[in-house]
C-alpha positions, 0 to 999 in steps of 0.5 A: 601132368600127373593127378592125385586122385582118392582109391575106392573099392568100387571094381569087382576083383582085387588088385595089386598095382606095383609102386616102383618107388623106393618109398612106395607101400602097395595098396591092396584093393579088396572086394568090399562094400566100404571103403577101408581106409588106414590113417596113422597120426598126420600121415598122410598119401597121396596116389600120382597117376602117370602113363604107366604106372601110379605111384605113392609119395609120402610127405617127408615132412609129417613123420618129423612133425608126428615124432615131436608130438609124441615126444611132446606128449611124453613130456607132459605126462612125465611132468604131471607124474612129479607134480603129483609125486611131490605134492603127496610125498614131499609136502606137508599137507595132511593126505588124509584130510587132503582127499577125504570128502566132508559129509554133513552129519545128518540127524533126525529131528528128535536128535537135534532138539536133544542135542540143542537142549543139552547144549543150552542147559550144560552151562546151568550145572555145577560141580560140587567137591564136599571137602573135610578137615583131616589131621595127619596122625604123623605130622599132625598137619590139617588137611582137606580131603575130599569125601564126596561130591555131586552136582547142583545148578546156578538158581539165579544172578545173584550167585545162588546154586540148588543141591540136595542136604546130603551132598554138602552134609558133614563139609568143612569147605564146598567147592563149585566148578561151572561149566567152564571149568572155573572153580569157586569157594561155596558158603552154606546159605541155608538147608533143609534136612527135611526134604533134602535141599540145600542152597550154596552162595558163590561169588562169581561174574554174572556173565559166568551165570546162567541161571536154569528155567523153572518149570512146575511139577504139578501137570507131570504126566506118566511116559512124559520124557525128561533128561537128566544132568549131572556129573555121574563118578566125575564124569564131565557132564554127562547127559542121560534120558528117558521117561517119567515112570511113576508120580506122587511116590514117597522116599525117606530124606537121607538125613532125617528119615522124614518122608518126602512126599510126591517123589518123581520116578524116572528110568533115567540113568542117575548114578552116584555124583548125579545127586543134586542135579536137574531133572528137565523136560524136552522144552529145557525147564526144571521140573525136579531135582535128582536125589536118590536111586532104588539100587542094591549095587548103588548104580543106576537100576532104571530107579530113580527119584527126583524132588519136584520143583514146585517142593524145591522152589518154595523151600529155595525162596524160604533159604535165600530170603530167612536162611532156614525154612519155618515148616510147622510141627505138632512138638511129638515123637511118634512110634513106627507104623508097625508098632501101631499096626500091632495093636490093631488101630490106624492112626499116629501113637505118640510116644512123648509129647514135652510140656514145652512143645506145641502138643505138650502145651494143648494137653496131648498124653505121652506114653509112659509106665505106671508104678508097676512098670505096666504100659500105658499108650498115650493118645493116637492121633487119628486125624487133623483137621478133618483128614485121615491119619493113618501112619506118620507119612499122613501126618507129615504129609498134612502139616506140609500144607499148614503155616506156622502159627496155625492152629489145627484141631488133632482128633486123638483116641485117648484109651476108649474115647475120642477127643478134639484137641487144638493145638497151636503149631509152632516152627521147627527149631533152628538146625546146625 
């Protein structure tokens, strides 16, 4: 009976054993310390030993089986090969976005309070169009055109926005645009011409509101950072930062020429069309209201002005509730600051004083010319209420912290004494 039995390399000689077998392969047995053994896929040999000679029978079965497999894999690689052709070329699936990885953005902790502040705060700020009435020279047609526009912010629930004078000044009809992109027909509540405010109505949904918080403007610091809203060139909200760069400055209203005292100063970007937006700080609260830049070109130089809130929400309370403001004057025209310089003396030369105005009647002298055209100065306001004067910016400055009603002692200089003179202040008369 023959035995089938594994080869080892153990002998110490190669040798070569004849298979007579047509089927047969010879087997080499090499000098080596290992077993060498060459297996192909489900192959599998067999060594029949007889009397003779060993023989190799291969089994006829397992070449078959070894074929179909193969055949077997090929399929499987051809068909993954379409599935993926296809589902890349043929369908309508976006392959960019199909094998792009979605990263989260990640952003610092300053940035993610920026981003939140402007997201809360955007819905506050309005667009302003300042629209004037044009006749066509040909057709004779009345036209709106517009002639400027600006920005401003919802005051409060009742349809209130807050933007400076000179933004609406000269319009026949005001449009409002909120945040989402709806507009409105404006009316004029009140303005003050003075500082540089104005308060506009519109009859909106409340839901559609989103009044702005109100800060104070009294604890400001040098270096504190603010933010600025606005619509700069039309441009749709735009937000620009930076810090508070000066405090209590002084600029002239655009209407007026009237100063306007304890002015902000900010490095941040405002541009024209950003008139009349808020100034916030970094917890989101109003603490002025962008005005003015100091720019030679007009855009931004890294200068620029802001009315405190603690100025703005006084004259706002006063607009909504009367429609004017009641600010107290003296009734004189003052000459320039250099016109007194030139004479020598510190103080407020007044120049007329009307007989029906509050100095007129306490007795205050103009300056006028003689009978021989020679100039005779009037008197020269030195101080009020005890506090120095010593140009017209003081003087306002003064009256600014005065009621209407009031009666106030102005010490004048009158030729080469001194004299105390009460005088009852008197509101300002009505603006159109």
């Amino acid at each position: 009976m023959a035995a089938c039995s594994l080869i080892s390399s153990g002998t110490s000689s190669s040798q070569t054993l004849p298979l007579p077998s047509s089927n047969s392969t010879i087997l080499s047995l090499s000098r080596s310390s290992s077993l060498r053994t060459h297996q192909t896929h489900r192959r599998t040999a067999c060594i029949v030993t007889s009397s003779s000679h060993p023989t190799y029978s291969p089994a006829p079965e397992s070449n078959q089986t070894y074929v179909f497999s193969k055949f077997l894999d090929s399929c499987v690689v051809f068909s993954t090969s379409v599935a993926l052709s296809v589902s890349v070329f043929v369908t309508d699936v976006d392959t960019a976005a199909a094998f792009a990885v979605a990263t989260p953005r990640k952003l610092q902790t300053d940035e993610l309070a920026t981003v939140r502040l402007f997201q809360e705060n955007t819905p506050s700020v309005v667009y302003i169009t300042n629209l004037a009435s044009r006749q066509d020279a040909f057709t004779l047609d009345v036209l709106e055109v517009p002639q400027g526009s600006g920005s401003g912010f919802v005051w409060d629930k009742k349809g209130h926005v807050v933007t400076n004078y000179h933004v609406i000044r000269g319009a026949s009809d005001l449009r409002v645009t909120l945040a989402d992109q709806t507009t409105y027909d404006a009316k004029v509540v009140g303005f003050d011409q003075d500082k540089d405010v104005a308060v506009l109505s519109i009859d909106a949904p409340k839901d559609k509101l989103r009044p702005i918080p109100v800060g104070v403007s009294s604890d400001l610091l040098v270096g504190q950072k603010v933010f600025a809203i606005g619509n700069p060139f039309g441009l749709d909200h735009t937000l620009t930062t930076g810090v508070i760069s000066g405090l209590r400055r002084e600029i002239s209203s655009a209407a007026t020429g009237r100063p306007i005292q304890d002015v902000i100063q900010t490095d941040a970007a405002i541009n024209p069309g950003n008139s009349g937006g808020p100034l916030i700080d970094s917890s989101g609260s109003l603490i002025g209201v962008n005005t003015a830049i100091y720019s030679p070109s007009g855009a931004s130089s890294g200068v620029g002005f802001s009315i405190p809130v603690d100025t703005v929400s006084g004259i706002v309370e006063q607009l909504v509730q009367f429609g004017k403001v009641t600010r107290p004057i003296l009734g004189i025209k003052f000459a320039p600051d250099q016109s007194t310089e030139q004479l020598g003396v510190s103080g407020v030369l007044v120049l007329d004083a009307p007989p029906n105005g509050p100095a007129g009647k306490a007795g205050m002298l103009s300056t006028k010319r003689d009978a021989y055209g020679r100039l005779i100065l009037g008197d020269i306001i030195t101080s009020v209420n005890g506090k120095k004067v010593a140009n017209g910016s003081d003087l306002y400055r003064i009256l600014d912290q005065c009621k209407v009603g009031e009666t106030v002692t102005v010490e004048v200089l009158r030729g080469d004494r001194v004299e105390k003179i009460p005088v009852v202040l008197e509101p300002k008369a009505d603006e159109t």
